[in-house]
N, C-alpha and C positions, 0 to 999 in steps of 0.2 A: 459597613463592609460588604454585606451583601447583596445591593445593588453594584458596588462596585466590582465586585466579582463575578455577578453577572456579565455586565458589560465588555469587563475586559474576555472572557470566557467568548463570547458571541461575536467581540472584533477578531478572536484569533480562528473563530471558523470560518471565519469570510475571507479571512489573508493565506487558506491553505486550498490545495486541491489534492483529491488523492488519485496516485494511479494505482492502476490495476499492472502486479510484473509475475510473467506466468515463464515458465519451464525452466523454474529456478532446480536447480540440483538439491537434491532429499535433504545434503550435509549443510546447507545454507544456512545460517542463524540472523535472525534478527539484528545482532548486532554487524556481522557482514553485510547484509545490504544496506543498513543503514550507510557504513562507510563509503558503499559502493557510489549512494545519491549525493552524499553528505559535500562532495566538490562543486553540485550542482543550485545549491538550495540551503536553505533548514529548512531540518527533517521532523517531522511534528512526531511520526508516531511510525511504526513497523507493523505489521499484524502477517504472520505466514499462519496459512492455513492448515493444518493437521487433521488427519482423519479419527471422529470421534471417538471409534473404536477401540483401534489402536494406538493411536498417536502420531502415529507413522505421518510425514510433513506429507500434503498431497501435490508439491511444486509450483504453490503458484502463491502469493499474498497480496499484500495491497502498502502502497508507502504514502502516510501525508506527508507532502512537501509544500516550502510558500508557491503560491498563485504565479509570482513572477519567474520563477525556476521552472515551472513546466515543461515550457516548450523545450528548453535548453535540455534537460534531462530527459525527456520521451528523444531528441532528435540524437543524443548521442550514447541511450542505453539502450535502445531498443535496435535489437538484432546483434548487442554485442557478445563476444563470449564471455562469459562468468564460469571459470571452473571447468571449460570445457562442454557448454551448452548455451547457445545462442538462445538470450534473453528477447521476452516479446513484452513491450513497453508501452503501453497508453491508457489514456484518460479513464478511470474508472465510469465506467456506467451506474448508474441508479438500479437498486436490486429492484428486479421484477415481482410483481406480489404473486403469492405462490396459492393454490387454490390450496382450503382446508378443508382436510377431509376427515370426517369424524370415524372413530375406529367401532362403531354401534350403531 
């Protein structure tokens, strides 16, 4: 079972992409955007970002959606209004490595 979990695991990473969707409104929940992509695609996963502190959402998260829904979902969510604030929609970038700094 565990090679085959594997496998199936590693063909579902390669059948998604994630985008990056920024000046979402504070009150936005996971489960709303999902619905929002959810005509365009399957939706793999949600992730809204919140600030560590407080918790407080910081407006922006990121949605896996399949590989073939992409384009269709970047060309008709981005710059739509959600809520009263026009949505910025595309391709997640690779996080940049961050220099480490030691506190000593």
């Amino acid at each position: 079972m565990g090679l085959q979990f594997f496998f199936y695991a590693k063909v579902l990473l390669f059948m998604t992409k994630s985008l990056y969707v920024g000046n979402l409104p504070w009150s936005a929940t996971e489960d709303d955007v999902r619905d929002l992509f959810a005509p365009y695609g399957e939706v793999s996963s949600v992730k809204l970002v919140s600030d560590r502190e407080t918790g407080r959402a910081r407006g922006f998260g990121f949605v896996e959606i399949a590989s073939e829904a992409v384009q269709a979902a970047v060309q008709a969510l981005d710059n739509f209004s959600f809520n009263g604030r026009n949505l910025k929609v595309n391709e997640a970038r690779p996080r940049e490595a961050r220099p480490s700094y030691s506190r000593y």
